[in-house]
N, C-alpha and C positions, 0 to 999 in steps of 0.2 A: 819100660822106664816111664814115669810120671812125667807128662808135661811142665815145662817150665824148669827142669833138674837141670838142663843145661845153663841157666842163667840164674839160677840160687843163690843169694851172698853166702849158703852154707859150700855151694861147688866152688864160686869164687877163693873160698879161705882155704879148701882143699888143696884149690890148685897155687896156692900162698906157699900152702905148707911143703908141699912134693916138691916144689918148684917143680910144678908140669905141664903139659899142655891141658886146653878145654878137652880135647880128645881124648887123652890119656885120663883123664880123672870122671867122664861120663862113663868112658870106658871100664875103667875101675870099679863103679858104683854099680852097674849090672851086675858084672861080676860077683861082686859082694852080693848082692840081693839074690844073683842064680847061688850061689854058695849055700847062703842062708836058709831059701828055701829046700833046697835038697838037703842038707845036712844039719841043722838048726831051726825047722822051720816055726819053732815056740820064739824065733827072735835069740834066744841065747847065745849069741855066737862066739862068746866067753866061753862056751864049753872045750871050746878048741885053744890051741896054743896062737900066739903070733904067728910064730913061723908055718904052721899049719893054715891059718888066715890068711898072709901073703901069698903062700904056694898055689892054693884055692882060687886067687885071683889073678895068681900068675904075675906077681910085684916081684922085683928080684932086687931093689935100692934099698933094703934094710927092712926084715920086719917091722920091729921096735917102732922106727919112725914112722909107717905105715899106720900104726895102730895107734900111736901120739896123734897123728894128721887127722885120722878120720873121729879122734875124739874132742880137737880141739876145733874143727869146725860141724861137731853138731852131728856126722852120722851115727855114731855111735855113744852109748853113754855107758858109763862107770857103774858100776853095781854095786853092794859087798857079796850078793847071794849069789850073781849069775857071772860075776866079772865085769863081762861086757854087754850089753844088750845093743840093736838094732834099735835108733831113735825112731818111736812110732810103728814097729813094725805089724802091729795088729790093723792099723788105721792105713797105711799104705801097701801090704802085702796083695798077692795079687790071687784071684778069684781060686785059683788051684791049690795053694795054700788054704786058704779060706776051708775050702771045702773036707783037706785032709785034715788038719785040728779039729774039724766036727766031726768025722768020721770015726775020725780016731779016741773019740771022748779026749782030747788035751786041751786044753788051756795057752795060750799065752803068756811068754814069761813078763812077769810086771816087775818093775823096780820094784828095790826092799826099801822099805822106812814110807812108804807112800802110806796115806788116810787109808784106812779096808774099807771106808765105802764111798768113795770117790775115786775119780781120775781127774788133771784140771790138765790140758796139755797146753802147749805153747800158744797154738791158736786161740785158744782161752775157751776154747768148749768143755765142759765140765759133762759126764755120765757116770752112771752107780758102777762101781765094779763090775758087778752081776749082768748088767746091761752088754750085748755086743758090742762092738764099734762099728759094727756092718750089717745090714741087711742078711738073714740069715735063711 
């Protein structure tokens, strides 16, 4: 888990929307990231269903709202190509991920409709597409 995850105004709005505990929603966001990695690890996790999603993370209060919650505060975003993607997940993924996308020759799924030769993310650092997001 990244530093700081526990005090995010994005985990704050999670825990808005679940109406849940700080525990339950740190808790949750593992989850979803071990999820991710093992079974989405290009970040797509729209590949899968809601209820597949939930099940994954072990939520049992409604898929639906699950995946409303984690998309209205920011962990996850809207796609037309992928569904759903992992907000950041190239830039925050963790070093064992990393390494199977290279191994694998794969890619990271990127938003559709973005510039093909930029990325600008929230933090506002801008790199060429082409370019890693990581030390390689």
């Amino acid at each position: 888990m990244k530093r700081g995850t526990q005090d995010h105004p994005k985990t704050l709005r999670l825990m808005e929307e679940l109406q849940c505990s700080k525990i339950e929603a740190v808790g949750l966001l593992e989850l979803l990231w071990q999820f991710t990695a093992r079974f989405a690890p290009r970040g797509d996790i729209g590949r899968w269903t809601d209820e597949s999603i939930a099940k994954g993370v072990e939520w049992t209060r409604g898929h639906v709202e699950l995946t409303r919650a984690l998309v209205q505060s920011g962990y996850l975003d809207p796609d037309k190509k992928h569904r759903l993607l992992v907000h950041d997940w190239a830039t925050h993924c963790d070093q064992g991920v990393r390494k199977f996308i290279s191994r694998s020759k794969l890619t990271f799924a990127t938003m559709s409709g973005r510039c093909p030769d930029t990325v600008r993310t929230k933090s506002r650092n801008v790199r060429t597409r082409d370019e890693p997001p990581f030390p390689i």
